[in-house]
C-alpha positions as MATLAB code, in Angstrom:
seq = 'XXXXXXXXXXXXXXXXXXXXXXXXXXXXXXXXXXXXXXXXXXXXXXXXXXXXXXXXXXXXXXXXXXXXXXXXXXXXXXXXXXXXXXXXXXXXXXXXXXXXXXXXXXXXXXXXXXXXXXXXXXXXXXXXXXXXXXXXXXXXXXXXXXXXXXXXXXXXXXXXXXXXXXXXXXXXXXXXXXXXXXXXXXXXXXXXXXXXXXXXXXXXXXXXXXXXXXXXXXXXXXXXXXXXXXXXXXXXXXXXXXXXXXXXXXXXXXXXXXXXXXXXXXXXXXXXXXXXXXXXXXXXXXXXXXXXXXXXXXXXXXXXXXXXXXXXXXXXXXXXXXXXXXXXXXXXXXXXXXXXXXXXXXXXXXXXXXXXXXXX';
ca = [
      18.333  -26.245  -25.734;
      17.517  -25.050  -22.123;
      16.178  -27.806  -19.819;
      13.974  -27.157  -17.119;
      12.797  -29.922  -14.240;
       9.193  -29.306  -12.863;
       7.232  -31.707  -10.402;
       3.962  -31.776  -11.831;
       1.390  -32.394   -8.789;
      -2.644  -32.711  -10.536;
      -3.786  -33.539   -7.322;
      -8.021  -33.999   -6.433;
     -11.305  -32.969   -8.064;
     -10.788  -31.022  -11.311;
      -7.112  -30.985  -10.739;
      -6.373  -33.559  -13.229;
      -8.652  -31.910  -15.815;
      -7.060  -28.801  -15.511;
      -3.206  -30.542  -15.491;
      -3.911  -32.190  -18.459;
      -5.194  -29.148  -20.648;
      -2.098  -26.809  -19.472;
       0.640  -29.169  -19.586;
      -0.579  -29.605  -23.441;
      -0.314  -25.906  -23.542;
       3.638  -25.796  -22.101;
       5.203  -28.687  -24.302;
       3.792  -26.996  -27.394;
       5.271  -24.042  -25.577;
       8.773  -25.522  -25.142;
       8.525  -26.550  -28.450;
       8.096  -23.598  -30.057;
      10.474  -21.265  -27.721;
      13.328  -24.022  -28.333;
      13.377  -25.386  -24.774;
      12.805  -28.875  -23.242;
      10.248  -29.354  -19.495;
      10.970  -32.391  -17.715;
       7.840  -33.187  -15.684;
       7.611  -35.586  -12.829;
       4.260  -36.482  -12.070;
       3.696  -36.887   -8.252;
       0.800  -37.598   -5.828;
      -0.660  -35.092   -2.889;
      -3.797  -34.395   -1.261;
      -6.839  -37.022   -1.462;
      -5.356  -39.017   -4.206;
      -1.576  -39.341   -2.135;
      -4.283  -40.597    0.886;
      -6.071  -42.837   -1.451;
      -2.315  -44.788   -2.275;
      -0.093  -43.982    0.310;
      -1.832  -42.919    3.712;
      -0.066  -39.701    3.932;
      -1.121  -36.346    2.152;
       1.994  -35.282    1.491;
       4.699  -38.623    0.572;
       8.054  -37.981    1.184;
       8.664  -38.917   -2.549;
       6.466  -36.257   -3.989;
       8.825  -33.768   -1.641;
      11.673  -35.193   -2.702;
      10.957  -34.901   -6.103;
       9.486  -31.117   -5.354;
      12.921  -30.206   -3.750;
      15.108  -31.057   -6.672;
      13.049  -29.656   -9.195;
      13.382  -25.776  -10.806;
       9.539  -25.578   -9.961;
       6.147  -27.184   -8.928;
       3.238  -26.824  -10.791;
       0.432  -27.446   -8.561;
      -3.436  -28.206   -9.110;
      -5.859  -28.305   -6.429;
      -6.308  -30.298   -3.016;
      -8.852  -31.854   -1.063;
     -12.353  -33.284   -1.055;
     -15.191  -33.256    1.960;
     -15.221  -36.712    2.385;
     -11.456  -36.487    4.279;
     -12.966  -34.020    6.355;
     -13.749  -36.734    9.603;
      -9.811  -37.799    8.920;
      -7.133  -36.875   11.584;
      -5.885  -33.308   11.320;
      -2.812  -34.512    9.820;
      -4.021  -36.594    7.728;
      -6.477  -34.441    5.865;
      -5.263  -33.038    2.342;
      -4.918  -29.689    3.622;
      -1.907  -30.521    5.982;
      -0.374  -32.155    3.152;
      -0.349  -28.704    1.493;
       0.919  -26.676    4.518;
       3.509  -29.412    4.776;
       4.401  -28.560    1.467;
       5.063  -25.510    2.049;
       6.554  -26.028    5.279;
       8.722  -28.379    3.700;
      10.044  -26.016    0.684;
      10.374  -22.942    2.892;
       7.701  -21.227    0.997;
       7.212  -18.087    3.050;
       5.856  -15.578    0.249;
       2.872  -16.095   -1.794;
       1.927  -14.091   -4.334;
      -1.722  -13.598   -5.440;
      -2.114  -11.142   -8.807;
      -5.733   -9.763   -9.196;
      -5.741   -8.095  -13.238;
      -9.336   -7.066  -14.621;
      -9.159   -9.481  -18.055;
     -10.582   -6.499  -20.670;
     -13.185   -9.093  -21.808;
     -14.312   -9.826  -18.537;
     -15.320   -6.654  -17.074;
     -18.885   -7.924  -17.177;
     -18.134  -10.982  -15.675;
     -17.438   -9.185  -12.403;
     -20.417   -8.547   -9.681;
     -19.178   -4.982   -9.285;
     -19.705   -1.949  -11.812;
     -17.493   -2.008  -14.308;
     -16.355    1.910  -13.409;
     -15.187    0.371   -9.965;
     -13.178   -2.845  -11.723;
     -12.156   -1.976  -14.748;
      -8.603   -0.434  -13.941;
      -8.041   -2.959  -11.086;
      -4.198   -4.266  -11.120;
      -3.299   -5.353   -7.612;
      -0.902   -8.031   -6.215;
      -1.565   -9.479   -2.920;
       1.892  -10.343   -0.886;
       1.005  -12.839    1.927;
       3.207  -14.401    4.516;
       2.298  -18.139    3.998;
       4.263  -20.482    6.478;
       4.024  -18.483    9.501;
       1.619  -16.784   11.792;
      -1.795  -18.525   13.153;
      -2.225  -21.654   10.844;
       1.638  -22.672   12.254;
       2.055  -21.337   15.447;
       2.367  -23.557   18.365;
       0.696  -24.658   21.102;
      -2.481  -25.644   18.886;
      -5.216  -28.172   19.803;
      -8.046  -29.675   21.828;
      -8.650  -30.567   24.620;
     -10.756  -32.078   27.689;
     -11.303  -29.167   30.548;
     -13.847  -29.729   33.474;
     -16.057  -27.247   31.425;
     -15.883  -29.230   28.336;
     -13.687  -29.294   25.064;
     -11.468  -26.324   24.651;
     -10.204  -25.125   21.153;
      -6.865  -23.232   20.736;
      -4.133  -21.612   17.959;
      -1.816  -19.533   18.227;
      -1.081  -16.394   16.452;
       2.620  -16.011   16.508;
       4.955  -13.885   14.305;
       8.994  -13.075   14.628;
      10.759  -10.250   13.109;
      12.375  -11.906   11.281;
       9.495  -13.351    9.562;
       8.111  -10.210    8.933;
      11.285   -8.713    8.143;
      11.249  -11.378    5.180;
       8.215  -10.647    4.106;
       8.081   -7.002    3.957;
      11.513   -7.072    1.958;
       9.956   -9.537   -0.975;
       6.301   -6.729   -0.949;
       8.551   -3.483   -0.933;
      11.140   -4.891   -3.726;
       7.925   -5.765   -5.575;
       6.538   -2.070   -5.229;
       9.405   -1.144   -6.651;
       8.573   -2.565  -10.439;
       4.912   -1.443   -9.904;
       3.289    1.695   -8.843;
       5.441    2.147   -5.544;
       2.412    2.012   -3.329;
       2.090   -0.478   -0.007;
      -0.876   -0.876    1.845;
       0.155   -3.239    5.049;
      -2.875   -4.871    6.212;
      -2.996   -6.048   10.401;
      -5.611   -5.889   13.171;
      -2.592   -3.842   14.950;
      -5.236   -2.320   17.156;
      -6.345   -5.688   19.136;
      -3.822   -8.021   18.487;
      -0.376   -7.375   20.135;
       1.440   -9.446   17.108;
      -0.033   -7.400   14.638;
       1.392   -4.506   16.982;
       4.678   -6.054   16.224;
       3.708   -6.661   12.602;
       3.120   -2.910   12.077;
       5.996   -1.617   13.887;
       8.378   -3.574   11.697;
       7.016   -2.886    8.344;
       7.253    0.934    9.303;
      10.755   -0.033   10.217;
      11.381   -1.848    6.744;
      10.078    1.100    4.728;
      12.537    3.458    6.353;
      14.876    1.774    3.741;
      12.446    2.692    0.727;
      11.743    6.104    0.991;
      10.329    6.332   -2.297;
       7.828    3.401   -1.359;
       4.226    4.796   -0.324;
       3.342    3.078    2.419;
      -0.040    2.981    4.510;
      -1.733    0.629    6.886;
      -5.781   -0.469    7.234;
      -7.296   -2.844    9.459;
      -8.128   -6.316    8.061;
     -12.138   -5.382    8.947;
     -11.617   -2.040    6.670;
      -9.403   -3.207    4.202;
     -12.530   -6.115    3.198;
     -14.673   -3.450    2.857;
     -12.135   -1.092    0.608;
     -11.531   -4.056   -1.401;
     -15.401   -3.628   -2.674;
     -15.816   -0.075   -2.157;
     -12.728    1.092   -4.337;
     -10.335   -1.490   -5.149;
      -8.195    0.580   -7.541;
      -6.717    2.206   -4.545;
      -4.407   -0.885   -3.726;
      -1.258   -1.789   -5.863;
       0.695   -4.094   -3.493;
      -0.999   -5.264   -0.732;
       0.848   -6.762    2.524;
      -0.086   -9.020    4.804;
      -0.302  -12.342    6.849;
      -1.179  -15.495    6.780;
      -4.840  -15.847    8.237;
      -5.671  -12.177    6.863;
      -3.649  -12.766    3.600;
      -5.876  -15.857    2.732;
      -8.921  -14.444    3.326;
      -8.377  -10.699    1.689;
      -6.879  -12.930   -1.576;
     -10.000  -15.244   -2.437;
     -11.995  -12.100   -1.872;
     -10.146   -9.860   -4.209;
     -10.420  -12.796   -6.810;
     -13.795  -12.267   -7.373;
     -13.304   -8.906   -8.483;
     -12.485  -10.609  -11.745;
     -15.669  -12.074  -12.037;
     -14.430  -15.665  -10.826;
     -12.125  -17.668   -8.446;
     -11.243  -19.763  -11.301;
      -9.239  -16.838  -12.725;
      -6.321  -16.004  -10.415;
      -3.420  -17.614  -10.366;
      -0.585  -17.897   -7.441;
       3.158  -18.398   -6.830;
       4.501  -19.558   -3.921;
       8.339  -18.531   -3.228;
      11.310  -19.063   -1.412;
      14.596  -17.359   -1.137;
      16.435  -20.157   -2.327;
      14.422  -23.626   -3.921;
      12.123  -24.079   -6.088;
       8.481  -21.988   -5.999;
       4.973  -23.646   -6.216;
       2.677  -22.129   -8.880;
      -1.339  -22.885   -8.388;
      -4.694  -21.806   -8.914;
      -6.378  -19.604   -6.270;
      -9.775  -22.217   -6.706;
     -10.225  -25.200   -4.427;
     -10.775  -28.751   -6.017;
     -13.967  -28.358   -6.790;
     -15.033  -32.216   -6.378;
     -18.743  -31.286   -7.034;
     -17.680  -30.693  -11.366;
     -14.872  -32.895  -11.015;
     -14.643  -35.196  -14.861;
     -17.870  -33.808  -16.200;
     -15.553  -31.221  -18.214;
     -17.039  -28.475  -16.735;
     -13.524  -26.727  -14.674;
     -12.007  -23.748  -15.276;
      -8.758  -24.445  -16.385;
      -7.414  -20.817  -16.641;
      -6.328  -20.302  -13.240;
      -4.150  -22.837  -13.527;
      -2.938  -21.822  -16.581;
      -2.475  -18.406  -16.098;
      -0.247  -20.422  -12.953;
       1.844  -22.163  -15.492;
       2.307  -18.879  -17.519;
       3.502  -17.301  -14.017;
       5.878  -20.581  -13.214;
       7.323  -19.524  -16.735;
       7.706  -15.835  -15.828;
       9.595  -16.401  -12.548;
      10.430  -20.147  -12.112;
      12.032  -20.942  -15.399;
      12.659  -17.664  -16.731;
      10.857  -18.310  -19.825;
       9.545  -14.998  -20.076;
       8.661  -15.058  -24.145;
       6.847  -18.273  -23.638;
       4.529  -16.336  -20.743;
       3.799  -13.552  -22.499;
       2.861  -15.903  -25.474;
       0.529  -18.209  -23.220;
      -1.188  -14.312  -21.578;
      -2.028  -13.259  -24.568;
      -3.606  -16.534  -26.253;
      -5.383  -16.285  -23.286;
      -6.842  -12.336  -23.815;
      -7.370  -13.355  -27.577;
      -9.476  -16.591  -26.780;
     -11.944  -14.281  -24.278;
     -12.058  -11.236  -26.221;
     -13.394  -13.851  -28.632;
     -16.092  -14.587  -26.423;
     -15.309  -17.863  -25.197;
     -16.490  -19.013  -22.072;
     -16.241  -22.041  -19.383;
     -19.550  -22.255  -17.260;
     -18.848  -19.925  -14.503;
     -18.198  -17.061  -17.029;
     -20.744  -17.706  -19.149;
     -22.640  -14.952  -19.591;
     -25.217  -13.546  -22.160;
     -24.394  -14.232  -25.772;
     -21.246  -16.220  -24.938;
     -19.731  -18.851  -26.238;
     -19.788  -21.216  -23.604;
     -17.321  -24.130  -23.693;
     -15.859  -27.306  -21.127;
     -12.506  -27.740  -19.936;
     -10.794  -29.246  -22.796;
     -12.719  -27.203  -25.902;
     -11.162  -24.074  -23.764;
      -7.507  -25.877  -24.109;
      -7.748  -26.506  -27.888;
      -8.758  -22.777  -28.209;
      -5.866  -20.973  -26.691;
      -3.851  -24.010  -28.569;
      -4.981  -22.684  -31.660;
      -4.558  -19.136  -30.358;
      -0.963  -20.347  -29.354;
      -0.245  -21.354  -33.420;
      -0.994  -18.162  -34.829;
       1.737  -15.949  -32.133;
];
């Protein structure tokens, strides 16, 4: 029997909720695919504050480090907002992925067949949408150094800096062009190349990069334009590249093409370590134990931490497709409901794609 480590991190809000229903799904998982998860439970965010102080422990990295993956949740909660900077949940995450050298995050945005309605857009503009959004996650404006505030004879002044290597790009590029590859060959490199001298440098090097992929189409759009193509025609983009602060906005917007945030999963890798897998969606304290979450984000997460984590490929493909049959079904959590739907909580959405899960 194959045996697989994973730190298991629920987190704040709704995390919990959504933990519980999808590690249900994975042991039944195991069980049937003849192979044996290990979790270790571990604290981050508000509820590592709440015990420890510290947002990120250094036994919930240790544990991260020596695992073959991290299943992740969700982070944060207003009331830490008036905390230090580094105390907040946020950094906790960033020093996660500091920590685990986590420079490539992966955001897939698939059109769910019995969701099409779901989505604010026409259906004729979503319904053949099948993108993956490569971002550069441990680098660029949310890292870069000097950062701060401070007192000036004209007041407070604010500052970050936007800072890239090529090397980091380098990285990056490599992990969106291989990808390309196994998809539709198409790259559209996202920058603000025309203001910003490091997206100057960010440009010239993916140019540089695809010089090694010849059969890789490659084109580049301004972060401003590339928002608006997102809504305008989103079936143009296959694999799209880009940084940090761009990469995280672009991503939550292209979620909602789905319908809603509390679809899309992520993956966070490394060259070498283990890889985070998460939900897209925030914590979402506002819902938090009325049963009312989403949990297929972070699901759909778990299936992905199967895919490429643990190389349990059979067991993803198993957990997808429970999750197609459930919706095509017409099952529903609250932010999907819609129409004649069958709307259901948290856990009633677990025991369906359970029982979906049986009959595979």
């Amino acid at each position: 029997m194959r045996n697989h480590k994973v730190a298991l991190l629920p987190g704040d809000g709704i995390g919990p909720e959504i933990t519980a229903v999808t590690k249900s799904l994975i042991e039944i998982l195991a069980e049937k695919h003849n192979f044996h998860i290990d979790f270790e439970e571990e604290l981050i965010g508000g509820s590592a504050i709440e015990k420890c102080g510290d947002p990120l422990p250094q036994q919930t990295l240790d544990t991260c480090k020596r695992s073959d993956a991290v299943l992740l949740a969700a982070i944060g909660n207003p009331k830490y907002d008036k905390l230090p900077r580094d105390k907040r949940p946020e950094t906790g995450l960033l020093n996660l992925r500091a920590g685990l050298g986590l420079f490539a995050n992966l955001r897939p945005v698939k059109i769910r067949p019995a969701l099409i309605s779901s989505s604010s857009l026409k259906p004729e503009i979503v319904e053949e949408v099948d993108l993956l959004v490569v971002r550069e996650l441990i680098g660029g404006i949310y890292f870069g150094q000097p950062k701060g505030i401070i007192e000036t004879d004209n007041g407070q002044r604010a500052f970050n800096t936007m800072v890239y290597s090529s090397k980091e790009v380098d990285r990056i590029a490599k992990i969106a062009f291989d990808l390309a590859r196994e998809r539709k060959g198409k790259i559209c490199s996202i920058d603000k190349a025309n203001v910003l001298d490091v997206s100057q440098l960010w440009r010239n090097r993916v140019n540089e990069m695809s010089l090694k992929y010849p059969e890789i189409e490659l084109t580049h759009q301004y972060v401003d334009n590339a928002a608006m193509q997102l809504i305008r025609s989103p079936n143009q983009f296959d694999v799209i590249l880009t940084g940090n602060l761009f990469g995280d906005i672009i991503s939550d917007e292209a979620a909602m093409l789905t319908g809603s945030i509390g679809m899309l999963p992520s993956a966070s890798l490394t060259n070498n370590g283990p890889g985070v897998f998460e939900p897209v969606h925030g914590s979402a304290p506002d819902i938090a134990m009325r049963d009312l979450a989403n949990p297929i984000a972070m699901i759909l997460s778990a299936a992905m931490m199967l895919r490429i984590g643990l190389k349990e490929v059979s067991a993803s493909e198993d957990l997808e497709k429970s999750i197609d049959m459930v919706l095509e079904d017409g099952f529903r959590t609250p932010d999907l409901s819609f129409g004649d739907s069958k709307e259901l909580g948290c856990k009633a959405m677990g025991q369906e794609i359970l029982k979906k899960l049986h009959t595979l």
